[in-house]
Steps between C-alpha positions, in 0.01 A plus 500: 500500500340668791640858397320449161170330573352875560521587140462145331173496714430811371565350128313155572183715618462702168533221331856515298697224448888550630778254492633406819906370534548337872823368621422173576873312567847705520875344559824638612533937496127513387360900573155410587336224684257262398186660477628836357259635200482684230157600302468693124167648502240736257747749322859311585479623882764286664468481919713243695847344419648167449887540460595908626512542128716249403208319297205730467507597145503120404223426781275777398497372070390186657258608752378721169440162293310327754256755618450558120340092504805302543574197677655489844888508467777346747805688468861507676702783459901429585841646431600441142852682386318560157182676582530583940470861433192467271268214659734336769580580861828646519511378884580177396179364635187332372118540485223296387186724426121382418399738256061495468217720389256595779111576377199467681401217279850303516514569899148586658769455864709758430297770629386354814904433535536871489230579739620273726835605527367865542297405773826309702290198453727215425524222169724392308524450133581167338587517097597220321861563320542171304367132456164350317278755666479828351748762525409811694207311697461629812291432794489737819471372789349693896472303798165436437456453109633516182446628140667366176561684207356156310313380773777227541888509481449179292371184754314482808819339654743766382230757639487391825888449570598847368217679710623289794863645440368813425339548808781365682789809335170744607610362854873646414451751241707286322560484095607302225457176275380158616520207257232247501392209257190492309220422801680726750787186584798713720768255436455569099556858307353474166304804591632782663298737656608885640373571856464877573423555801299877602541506900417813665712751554764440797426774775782729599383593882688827578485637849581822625352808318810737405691581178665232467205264509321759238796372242532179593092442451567671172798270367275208667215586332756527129609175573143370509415422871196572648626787733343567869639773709414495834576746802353556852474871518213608222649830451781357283270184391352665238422448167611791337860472618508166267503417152147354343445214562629447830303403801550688784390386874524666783516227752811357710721321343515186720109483514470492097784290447320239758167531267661518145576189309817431353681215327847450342489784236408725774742822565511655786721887589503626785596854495380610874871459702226562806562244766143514609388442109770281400560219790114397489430523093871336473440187764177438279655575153798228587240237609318472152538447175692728269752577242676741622503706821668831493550798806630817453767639744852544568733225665497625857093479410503174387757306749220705781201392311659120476603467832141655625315204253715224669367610855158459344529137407661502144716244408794525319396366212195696533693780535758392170207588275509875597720728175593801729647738437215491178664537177831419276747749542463683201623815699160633490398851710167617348170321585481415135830368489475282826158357341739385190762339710144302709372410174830353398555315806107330429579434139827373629359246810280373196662391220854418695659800340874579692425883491843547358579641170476309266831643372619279789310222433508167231226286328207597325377850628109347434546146640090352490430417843128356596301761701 
């Protein structure tokens, strides 16, 4: 949904109604997450994806008919050995999808969704799939407020348990349904509700201004991290040697590291191999939180830059958390090609992907795993 909300905002603001299809539950080989959308706007423009393709052309009749005045729709797409290659997922999996029209007048929320999530500022989105209240209801929820499409998702109770969930996935940039009974009861699911949460963007902190750290803040940046490149010397920390977007600081490493926040989705490459750069920003980057902590270097570099941390203080377990040398071994040899190989290794670390082929591998090549 994030990828989209640019041009549905741009749709919601003049006005023109658009159907919107959102994942809301998948099982087994599913392509896309929960939370995956699709939108049909003014003159059949299609942006986002549910399925890869698998599904689309069924989706986007749908999405047609209920931006047109229809009723929100439920619909689960699975494989079928009579119609998979026309409306069913040939990967074997399933999807549930919400399918709703989005106006000003049916949901006066949607656009300060969309200028939230432009802004980095976080909510999360609860719409109401199935059960007495009405389909396609939706109530967004910030830290500090909320905003209904109806002014209520049904009852005061139900209300004030979702936004209490809601605010609680925020916490996690978590997403996905909740069941509930009829005044918000948690042990009950005659309503289910889909929580989708908008965190902001996970920062990708990458030290050391060379090439390498030029692609690597450009694959970060594709993969939709807030990227931050920072470097001590100010000739090479410059913004000009980076793609848009990018902040650039010319600071040392250590020092910014010690004033930057970070939290679990944080990503951190270091791409110095400068002893005088890398023990100090390294002793602080293994003492906080993150997901992933990369350094560039060789083996003799990194068994010298290991045994150098231990003799200032690091533990071992400390020390366990440290992927060096960065990277899968894809083979890689241009700066392009080594930022590939660190990119795989983070989407890798993530989702508890083997990095083999998956020629090599069994099971469903899209298990659904939480994030």
């Amino acid at each position: 949904m994030r990828d989209v909300l640019p041009v549905l905002g741009r749709w919601y603001a003049a006005g023109v109604p658009f159907g919107l299809a959102t994942v809301v539950q998948v099982s087994r080989s599913a392509p896309r997450d929960p939370g995956a959308a699709m939108a049909v706007g003014p003159g059949e423009e299609v942006v986002g994806s549910v399925s890869g393709g698998c599904v689309e052309g069924a989706v986007f009749e749908l999405a047609q008919e209920v931006a047109a005045g229809g009723e929100a729709v439920l619909e689960t797409f699975g494989y079928s050995d009579e119609d998979a290659f026309a409306v069913g997922l040939t990967c074997g999996g399933e999807i549930t999808l919400l399918v709703r029209a989005v106006t000003p007048e049916r949901d006066p929320g949607f656009g300060a969704v969309a200028d939230s999530v432009a802004a980095g500022e976080p909510v999360t989105v609860a719409t109401v799939t199935d059960g007495p209240a009405p389909r396609g209801a939706a109530l967004a929820v910030w830290p500090d407020r909320t905003l209904g499409t109806l002014g209520t998702l049904g009852t005061l109770g139900l209300d004030a348990a979702v936004t209490a969930d809601a605010r609680g996935e925020l916490a996690l940039g978590a997403t996905g349904l909740r069941h509930y009974g009829p005044e918000g009861q948690r042990r009950e699911d005659s309503v289910s509700v889909f929580l989708q949460s908008f965190a902001p963007p996970p920062r990708m902190l990458v030290f050391g201004a060379i090439d390498y750290a030029a692609a690597v803040a450009r694959i970060g940046d594709f993969l939709g991290y807030r990227v931050t490149v920072c470097d001590a010397r100010p000739v090479f920390a410059t913004p000009r040697r980076f793609p848009e977007g990018v902040e650039v600081v010319a600071e040392w490493p250590h020092r910014y590291l010690r004033d930057t926040v970070t939290d679990e989705r944080t990503v951190i490459c270091v791409l110095t191999h400068d002893p005088k750069f890398d023990v100090p920003l390294l002793t602080e980057a293994l003492r906080r939180p993150a997901a992933y902590i990369g350094a560039m270097g060789s083996r003799r570099t990194h068994a010298d830059r290991a045994e150098r941390l231990a003799e200032a203080g690091l533990t071992e377990r400390e020390l366990s958390r440290l992927r060096s040398p960065v990277g899968l071994d894809l083979g890689a040899r241009t700066p392009e090609e080594v930022a590939v190989s660190v990119a795989a290794e983070i989407v890798a670390l993530r989702w508890g992907g083997s990095g083999a082929p998956l020629t090599a591998t069994e099971g469903a090549v899209h298990p659904y795993r939480s994030s």
